[in-house]
N, C-alpha and C positions, 0 to 999 in steps of 0.2 A: 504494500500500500504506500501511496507519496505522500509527505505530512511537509505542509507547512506550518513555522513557527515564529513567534516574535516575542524577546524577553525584554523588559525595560522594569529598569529600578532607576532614583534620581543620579544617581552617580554612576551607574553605571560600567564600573572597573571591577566588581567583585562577585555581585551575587548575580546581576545577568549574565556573566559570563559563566557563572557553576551551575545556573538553571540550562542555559544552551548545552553547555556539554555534557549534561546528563542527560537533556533530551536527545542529545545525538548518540551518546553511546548506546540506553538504553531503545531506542529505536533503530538502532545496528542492532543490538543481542535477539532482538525480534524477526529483523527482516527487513524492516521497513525503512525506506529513504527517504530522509525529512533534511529538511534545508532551514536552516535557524536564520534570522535578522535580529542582531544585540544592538539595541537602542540605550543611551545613558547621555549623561551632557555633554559628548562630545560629538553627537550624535550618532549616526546609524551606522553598521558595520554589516557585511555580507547581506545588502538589502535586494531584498527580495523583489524580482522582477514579474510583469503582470502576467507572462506568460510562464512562471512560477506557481504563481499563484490559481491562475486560470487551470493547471494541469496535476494541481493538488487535488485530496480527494477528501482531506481536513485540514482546516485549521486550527491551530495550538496558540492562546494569548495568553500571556503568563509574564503582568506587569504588576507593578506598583503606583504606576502613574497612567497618565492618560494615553492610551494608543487610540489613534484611529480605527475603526471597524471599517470603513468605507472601502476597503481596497478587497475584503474578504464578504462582502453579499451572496457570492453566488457558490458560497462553499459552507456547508458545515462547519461551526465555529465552536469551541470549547473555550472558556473563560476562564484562567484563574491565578493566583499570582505566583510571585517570583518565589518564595517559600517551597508554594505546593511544585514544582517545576525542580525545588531541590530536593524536596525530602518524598517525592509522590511524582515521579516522571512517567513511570509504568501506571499510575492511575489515571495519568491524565491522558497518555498516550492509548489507551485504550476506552477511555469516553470519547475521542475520537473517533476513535477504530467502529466504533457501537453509534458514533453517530453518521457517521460515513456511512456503514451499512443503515441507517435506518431503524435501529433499534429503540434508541432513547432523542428525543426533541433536541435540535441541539441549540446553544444559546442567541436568544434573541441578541438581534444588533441592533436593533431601539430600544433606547433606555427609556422612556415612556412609555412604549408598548410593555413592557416588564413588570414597570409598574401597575398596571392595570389590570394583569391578570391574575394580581389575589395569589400568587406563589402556589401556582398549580404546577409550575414546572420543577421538575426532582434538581435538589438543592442540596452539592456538596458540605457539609457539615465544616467549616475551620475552626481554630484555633486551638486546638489541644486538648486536654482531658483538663473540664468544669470544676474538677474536684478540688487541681492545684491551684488554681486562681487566687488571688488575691483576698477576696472576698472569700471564700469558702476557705482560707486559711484563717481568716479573723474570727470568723463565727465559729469553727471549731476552737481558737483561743480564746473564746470569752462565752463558751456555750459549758 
């Protein structure tokens, strides 16, 4: 399968370059040829051409800041950030794979329309395990 992908954090010297390269490695141990575009404030690095894009069969976003969606409408698009890209490459690479085939809806490119549909659409879980939080550290010390 051909996967494109686009990483962007604000600085972009460290963690989008760990998010790309894990999605490349891991989409090598699979099979699959995916072509990474590292966005950071220097700006774009191995950017992605429309006939790239046009002959992908997913799209992979895995920012921290604002990427454009405009250039991926006409593909299957997976949302999520620079984090999940390092620690969850195979999980995103394969919400792809599942939305490519048609499996699961893949993510809306209007952030309006998102809004309005009341979170019908299946919604990756972030941030860690609730227990260690902050909050649930306090209230276990004063409970």
């Amino acid at each position: 399968m051909k996967l494109v992908a686009v990483t962007s954090c604000p600085t972009g010297i460290a963690h989008s370059q760990m998010a790309a390269e894990n999605l490349e490695q891991t989409a090598e141990q699979q099979g699959h040829d995916i072509k990474v575009e590292v966005q950071g404030a220097m700006g774009a690095e191995n950017e992605l051409s429309d006939a790239d894009i046009e002959a992908a069969d997913a799209a992979i976003i895995a920012s921290d800041t604002s990427v454009s969606q405009d250039r991926f409408s006409n593909v299957p698009l997976i949302d999520g950030t620079v984090k999940d890209a390092v620690n969850d490459a195979e999980g995103m690479i394969s919400d792809a794979i599942a939305a490519a085939d048609g499996d699961t809806p893949a993510t809306d490119t209007d952030a309006d329309s998102s809004e309005t549909t009341g979170g019908t659409e299946q919604q990756r879980r972030r941030g860690g395990d609730r227990s260690k939080s902050l909050v649930a550290r306090l209230k276990r010390l004063f409970s």
